[in-house]
VEXDREN-127621 format. One record per residue (C-alpha): residue in one letter; x negated, y negated, z. Coordinates in steps of 0.5 Angstrom, whole numbers, padded with zeros to 4 digits, always signed. Layout:
N
AXYZ;...
# end
This chain:
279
X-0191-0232+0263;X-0187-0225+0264;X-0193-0222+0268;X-0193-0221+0276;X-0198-0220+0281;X-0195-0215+0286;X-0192-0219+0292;X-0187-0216+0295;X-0191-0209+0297;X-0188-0205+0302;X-0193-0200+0299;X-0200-0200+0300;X-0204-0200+0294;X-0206-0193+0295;X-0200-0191+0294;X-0198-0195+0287;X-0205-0193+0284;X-0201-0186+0285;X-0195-0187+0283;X-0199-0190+0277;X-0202-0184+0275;X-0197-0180+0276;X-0193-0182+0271;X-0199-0183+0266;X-0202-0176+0267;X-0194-0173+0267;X-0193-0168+0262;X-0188-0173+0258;X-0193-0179+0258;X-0200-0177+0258;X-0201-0175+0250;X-0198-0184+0249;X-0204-0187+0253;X-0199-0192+0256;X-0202-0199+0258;X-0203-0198+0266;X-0200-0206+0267;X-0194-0203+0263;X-0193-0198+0270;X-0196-0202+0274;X-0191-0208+0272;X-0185-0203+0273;X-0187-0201+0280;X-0188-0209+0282;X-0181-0211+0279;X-0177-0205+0283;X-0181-0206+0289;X-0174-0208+0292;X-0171-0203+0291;X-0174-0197+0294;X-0175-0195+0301;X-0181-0191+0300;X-0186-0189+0295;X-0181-0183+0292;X-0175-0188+0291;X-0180-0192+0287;X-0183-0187+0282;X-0176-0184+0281;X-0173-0193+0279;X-0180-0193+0275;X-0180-0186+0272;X-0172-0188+0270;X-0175-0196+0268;X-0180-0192+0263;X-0176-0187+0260;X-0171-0194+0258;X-0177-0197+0255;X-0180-0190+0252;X-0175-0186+0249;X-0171-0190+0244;X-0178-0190+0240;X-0180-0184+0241;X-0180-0181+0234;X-0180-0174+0231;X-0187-0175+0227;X-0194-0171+0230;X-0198-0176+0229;X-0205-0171+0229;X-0202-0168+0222;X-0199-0176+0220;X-0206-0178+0221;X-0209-0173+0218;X-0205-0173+0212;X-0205-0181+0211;X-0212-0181+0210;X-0213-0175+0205;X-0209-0180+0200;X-0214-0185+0196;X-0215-0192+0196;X-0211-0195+0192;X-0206-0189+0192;X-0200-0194+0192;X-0195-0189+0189;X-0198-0184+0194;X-0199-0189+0200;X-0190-0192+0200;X-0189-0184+0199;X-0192-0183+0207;X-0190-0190+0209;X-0182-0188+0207;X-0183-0181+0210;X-0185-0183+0217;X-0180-0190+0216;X-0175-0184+0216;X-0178-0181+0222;X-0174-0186+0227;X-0167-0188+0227;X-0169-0195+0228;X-0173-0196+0221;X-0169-0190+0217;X-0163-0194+0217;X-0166-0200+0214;X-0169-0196+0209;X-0163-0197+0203;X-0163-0205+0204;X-0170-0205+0205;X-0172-0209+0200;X-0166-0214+0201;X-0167-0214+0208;X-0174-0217+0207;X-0172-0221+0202;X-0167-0225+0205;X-0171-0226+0211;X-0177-0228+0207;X-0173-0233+0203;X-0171-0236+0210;X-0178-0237+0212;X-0182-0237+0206;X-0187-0232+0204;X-0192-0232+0211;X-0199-0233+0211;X-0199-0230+0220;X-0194-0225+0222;X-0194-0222+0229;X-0189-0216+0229;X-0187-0215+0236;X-0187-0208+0240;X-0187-0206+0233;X-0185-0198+0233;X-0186-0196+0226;X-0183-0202+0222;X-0191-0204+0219;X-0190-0198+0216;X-0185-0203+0211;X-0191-0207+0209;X-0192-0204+0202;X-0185-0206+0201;X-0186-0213+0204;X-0188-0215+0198;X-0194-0219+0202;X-0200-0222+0198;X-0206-0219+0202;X-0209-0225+0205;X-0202-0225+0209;X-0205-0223+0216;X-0200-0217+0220;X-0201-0217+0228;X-0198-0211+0231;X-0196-0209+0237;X-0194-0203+0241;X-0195-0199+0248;X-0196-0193+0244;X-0203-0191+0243;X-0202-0186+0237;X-0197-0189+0233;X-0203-0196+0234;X-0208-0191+0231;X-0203-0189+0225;X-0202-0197+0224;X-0209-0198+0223;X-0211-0193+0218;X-0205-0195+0214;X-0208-0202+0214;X-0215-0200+0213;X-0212-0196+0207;X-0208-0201+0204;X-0215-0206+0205;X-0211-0210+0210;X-0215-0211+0217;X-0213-0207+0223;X-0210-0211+0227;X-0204-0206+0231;X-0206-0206+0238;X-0204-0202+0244;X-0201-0208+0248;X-0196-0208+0254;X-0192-0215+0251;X-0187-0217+0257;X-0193-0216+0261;X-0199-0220+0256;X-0196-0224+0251;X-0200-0226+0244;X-0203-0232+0244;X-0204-0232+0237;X-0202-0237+0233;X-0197-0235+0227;X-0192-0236+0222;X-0187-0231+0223;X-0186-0226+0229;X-0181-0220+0228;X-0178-0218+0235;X-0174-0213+0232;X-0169-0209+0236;X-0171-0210+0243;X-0168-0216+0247;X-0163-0212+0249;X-0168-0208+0252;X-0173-0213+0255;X-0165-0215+0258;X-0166-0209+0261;X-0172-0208+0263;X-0172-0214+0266;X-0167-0219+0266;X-0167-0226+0264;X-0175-0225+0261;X-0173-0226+0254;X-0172-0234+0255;X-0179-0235+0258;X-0183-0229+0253;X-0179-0233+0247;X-0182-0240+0249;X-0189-0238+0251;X-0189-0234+0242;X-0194-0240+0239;X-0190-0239+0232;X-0185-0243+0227;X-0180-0236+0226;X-0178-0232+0230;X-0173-0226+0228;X-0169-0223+0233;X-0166-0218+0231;X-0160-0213+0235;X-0156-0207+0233;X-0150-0210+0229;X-0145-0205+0231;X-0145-0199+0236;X-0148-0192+0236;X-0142-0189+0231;X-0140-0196+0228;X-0134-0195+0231;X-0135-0203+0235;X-0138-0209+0232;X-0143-0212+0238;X-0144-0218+0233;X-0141-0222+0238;X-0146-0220+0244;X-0151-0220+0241;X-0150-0227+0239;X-0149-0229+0247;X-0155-0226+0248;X-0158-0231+0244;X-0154-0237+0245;X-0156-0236+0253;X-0163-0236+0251;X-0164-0241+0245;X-0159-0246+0250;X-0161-0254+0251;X-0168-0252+0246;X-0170-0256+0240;X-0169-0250+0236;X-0164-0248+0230;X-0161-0241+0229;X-0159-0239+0223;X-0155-0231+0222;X-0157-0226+0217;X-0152-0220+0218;X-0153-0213+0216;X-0150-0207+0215;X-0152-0204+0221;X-0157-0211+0224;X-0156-0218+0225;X-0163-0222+0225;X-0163-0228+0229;X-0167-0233+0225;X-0170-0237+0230;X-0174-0244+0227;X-0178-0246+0233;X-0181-0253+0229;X-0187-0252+0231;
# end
């Protein structure tokens, strides 16, 4: 799958370990304890690129802002921690108060909030209530489940490169009795092998694209799941544009001559790509 060993080196291993560490130890990356492979994945695709060891941080550290910055959120995760696990077990009340203050820390999962209910029921009517979900480069979205409306015995996998927003995901799970299964996880790089029902991709094959281009295809059939929901931004930054009509050819590209079948649910603000696989 998607990940790639370094073959095309005009840099010695020395210095790959070192542009590694640079980026992981800068003053902008250190405190998220990133996956190394993420880094080491970035600096391997953009080889080609650069011409010495400085050109090909300046490409990774640009590749890395890319995939880092749109989930960077305004929630100091010290104090959340802290303040999660003051609230009682069983505390459901003061438990979807918490969730909906951090769901509104990210313009990604704050925008869903005034259609959340909608927005899970109708994907739920779709591919019935799950007994597995992986939630994929999860961001903050698992802070939705005590809106979910799942029964307990639903297990919820989910998966980010964010070390602390991990460490969050898992007290929360802990609090509301469900197991800690949020892991730190570079997916592009090491895909999931689990098996589930549904698997939410939320708001990022567009990035894949970006990252590495042509990668969703082979990451989409490696996922071992009966659903997958794609979901992409609707319209632009402003909501002056609709972006229906690429988002569906970027589907489309990447579902075509597979026996698969798509059904569309659009949102105000998303469009969620439901994606039966029939396995």
């Amino acid at each position: 799958m998607p990940s790639k060993s370094p073959s095309k080196t005009i840099l010695n291993t020395e210095e790959v370990k070192a542009i590694a560490a640079s980026l992981l130890s800068s003053r902008k990356y250190k405190g998220l304890d990133l996956p190394e492979e993420t880094i080491l994945d970035l600096i391997d695709q953009n080889l080609p690129h650069g011409k010495n060891a400085r050109d090909v941080e300046k490409v990774v550290r640009q590749k890395l802002h890319n995939i880092i910055a749109p989930y960077l959120e305004t929630l100091d995760y010290a104090t959340a921690r802290a303040e999660l696990n003051s609230i009682g077990p069983g505390d459901k009340e003061a438990i979807e108060k918490f969730c909906l203050t951090v769901l509104g820390k990210h313009a990604s999962t704050r925008e869903r909030l005034p259609i959340m209910a909608d927005f899970y029921n109708r994907i739920f009517e779709t591919t019935g209530i799950p007994n597995s979900i992986l939630d994929l480069a999860c961001g903050l979205n698992p802070f939705a489940v005590p809106f979910m409306n799942l029964p307990v015995s639903t297990s919820y996998r989910a998966y980010d490169l964010h070390q602390p927003r991990i460490q969050l995901i898992n007290d929360l799970f802990l609090l509301m009795g469900r197991p800690p299964l949020a892991e730190k996880r570079d997916i592009l790089v090491d895909p999931p092998k689990e098996k589930a029902d549904v698997a939410f991709f939320f708001k990022e094959a567009h990035r894949f694209e970006q990252r590495q281009h042509g990668c969703n295809r082979a990451f989409w059939e490696f996922l071992n799941v009966r659903y997958l929901l794609v979901s992409l931004p609707s319209a632009n930054l402003t909501g002056s544009r609709s972006m229906i009509d690429g988002q569906r050819i970027l589907v489309e590209r990447n579902v075509k001559g597979l026996p698969w079948t798509v059904q569309e649910l659009i949102f105000d603000t998303e469009i969620v790509f439901c994606i039966d696989k029939g396995i």
